[in-house]
Each structure stands twice: as C-alpha cells, then as structure tokens.
C-alpha positions as CSV (number, residue, x, y, z in Angstrom):
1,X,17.7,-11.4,13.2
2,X,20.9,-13.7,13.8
3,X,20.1,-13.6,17.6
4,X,16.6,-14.5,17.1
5,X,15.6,-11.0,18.1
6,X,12.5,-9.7,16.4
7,X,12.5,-6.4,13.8
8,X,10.2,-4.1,12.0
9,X,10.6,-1.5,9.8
10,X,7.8,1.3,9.6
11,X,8.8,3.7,6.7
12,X,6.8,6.3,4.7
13,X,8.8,8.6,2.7
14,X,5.4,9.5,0.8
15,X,3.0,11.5,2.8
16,X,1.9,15.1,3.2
17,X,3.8,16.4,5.8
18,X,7.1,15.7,4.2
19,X,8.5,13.2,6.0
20,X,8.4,11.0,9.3
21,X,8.6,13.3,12.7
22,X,10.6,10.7,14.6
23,X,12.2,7.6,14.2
24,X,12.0,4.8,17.5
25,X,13.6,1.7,18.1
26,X,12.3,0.0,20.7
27,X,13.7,-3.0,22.9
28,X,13.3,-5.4,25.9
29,X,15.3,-3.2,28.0
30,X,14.0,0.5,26.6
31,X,13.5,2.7,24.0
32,X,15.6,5.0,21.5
33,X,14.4,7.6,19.7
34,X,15.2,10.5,17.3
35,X,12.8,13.5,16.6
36,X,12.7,15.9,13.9
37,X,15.4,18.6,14.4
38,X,14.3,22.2,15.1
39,X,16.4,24.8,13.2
40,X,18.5,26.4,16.8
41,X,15.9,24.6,19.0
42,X,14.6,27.5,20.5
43,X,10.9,27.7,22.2
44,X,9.6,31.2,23.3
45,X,6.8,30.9,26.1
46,X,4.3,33.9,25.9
47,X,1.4,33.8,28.5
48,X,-0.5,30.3,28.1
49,X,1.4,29.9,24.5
50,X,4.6,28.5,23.3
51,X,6.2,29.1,19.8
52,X,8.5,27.1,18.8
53,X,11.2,27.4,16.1
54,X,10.8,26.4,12.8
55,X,11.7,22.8,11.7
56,X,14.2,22.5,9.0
57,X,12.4,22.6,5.4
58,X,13.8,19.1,4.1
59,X,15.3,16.4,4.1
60,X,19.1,17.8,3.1
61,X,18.8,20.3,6.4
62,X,17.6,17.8,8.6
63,X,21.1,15.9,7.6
64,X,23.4,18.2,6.4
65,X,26.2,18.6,9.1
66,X,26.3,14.0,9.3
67,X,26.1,13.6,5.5
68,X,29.7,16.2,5.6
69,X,30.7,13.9,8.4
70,X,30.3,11.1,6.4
71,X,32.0,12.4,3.3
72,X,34.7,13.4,4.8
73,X,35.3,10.3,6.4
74,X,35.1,8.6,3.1
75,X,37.4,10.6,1.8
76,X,39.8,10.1,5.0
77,X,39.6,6.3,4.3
78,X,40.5,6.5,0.7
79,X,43.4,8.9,1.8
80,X,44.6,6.0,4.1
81,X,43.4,3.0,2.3
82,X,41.5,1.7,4.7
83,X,38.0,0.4,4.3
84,X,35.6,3.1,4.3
85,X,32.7,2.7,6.7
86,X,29.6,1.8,6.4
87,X,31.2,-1.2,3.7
88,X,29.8,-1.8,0.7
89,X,28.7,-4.7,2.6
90,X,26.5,-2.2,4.7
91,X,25.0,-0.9,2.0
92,X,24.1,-4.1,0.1
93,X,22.0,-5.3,3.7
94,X,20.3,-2.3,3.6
95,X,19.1,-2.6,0.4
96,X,18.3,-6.4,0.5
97,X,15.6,-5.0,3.9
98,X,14.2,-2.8,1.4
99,X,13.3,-5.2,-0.9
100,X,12.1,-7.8,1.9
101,X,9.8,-4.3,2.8
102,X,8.9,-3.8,-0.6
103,X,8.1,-7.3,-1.2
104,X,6.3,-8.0,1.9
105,X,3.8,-4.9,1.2
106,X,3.3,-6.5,-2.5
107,X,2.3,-9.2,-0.7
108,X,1.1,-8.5,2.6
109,X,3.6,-11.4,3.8
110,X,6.2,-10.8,6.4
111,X,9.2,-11.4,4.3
112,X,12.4,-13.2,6.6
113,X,15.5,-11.9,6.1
C-alpha cells in the first residue's frame, strides 16, 4: 500500500456453505473482525447444549438495514449536491483489487497494486 504496509485479500464467494462466516483484518497493533450475523442473536442454553438462532438465509439479510443506509445517503447527497460517498473513485479502486485478485490467481503471481 502507499505507506508500505502489506495487504491480502482472501475471498470465496463460491463455496457450499454460502458464503464466508467472518471477515478479519488483521494488523501490527491488533485485529478486527466481523462474523456472520445471527437473525435477533439469541442463544438458548439447555443442560450441556446450546441452540443458537438461526443465521440469516443470504446475502441481502445479512446487509439489508447498511445497503438502506447507503441508499439513502446517496440519495441525501444528490438532494444536496454534494459528492456522494464512497466516490466513484472508491468504487473504481475496488474494482482495479479485483482484478489484481483475479489476475494474480490466473497466474499464481502476487499482482502489486
């Protein structure tokens, strides 16, 4: 990156369980990480057993209430003319580190950036 810092991406949208349980970013000073949302995030502890509440079925649910956020913040900006956020800038970055992925697992060469 800019800073020299190092990054990696580990991404599979394809596999059997649907999708990715949690997403970490780890970094010299600790760690951040997101897990697979529960549906209320409820846990019932019976005896020596605990059920726990059903994940979300997909994608959409797992992001429904940001990708409203996000909207209507779009929307907002337009409203106001100000730049929305993330840019279209944003958006081109993120798909120019897909492609370095995509091209780097073609190749098996770490692609730079």
């Amino acid at each position: 990156m800019k800073g020299g810092e190092f990054c990696q991406i580990d991404c599979s949208r394809r596999t059997n369980y649907g999708y990715d349980e949690r997403i970490e970013v780890f970094g010299s000073k600790g760690l951040i990480e997101s897990r697979r949302q529960r549906s209320r995030g409820v846990s019932r502890y019976i005896g020596d057993k605990v059920v726990e509440d059903v994940l979300h079925p997909g994608w959409f649910e797992r992001i429904k209430e940001s990708y409203y956020e996000a909207l209507s913040a779009f929307v907002d900006a337009i409203n106001h003319r100000k730049t929305p956020s993330p840019s279209l800038e944003n958006g081109l970055k993120a798909q120019l580190l897909a492609d370095k992925a995509t091209e780097s697992i073609k190749t098996g060469v770490p692609m730079k950036v």
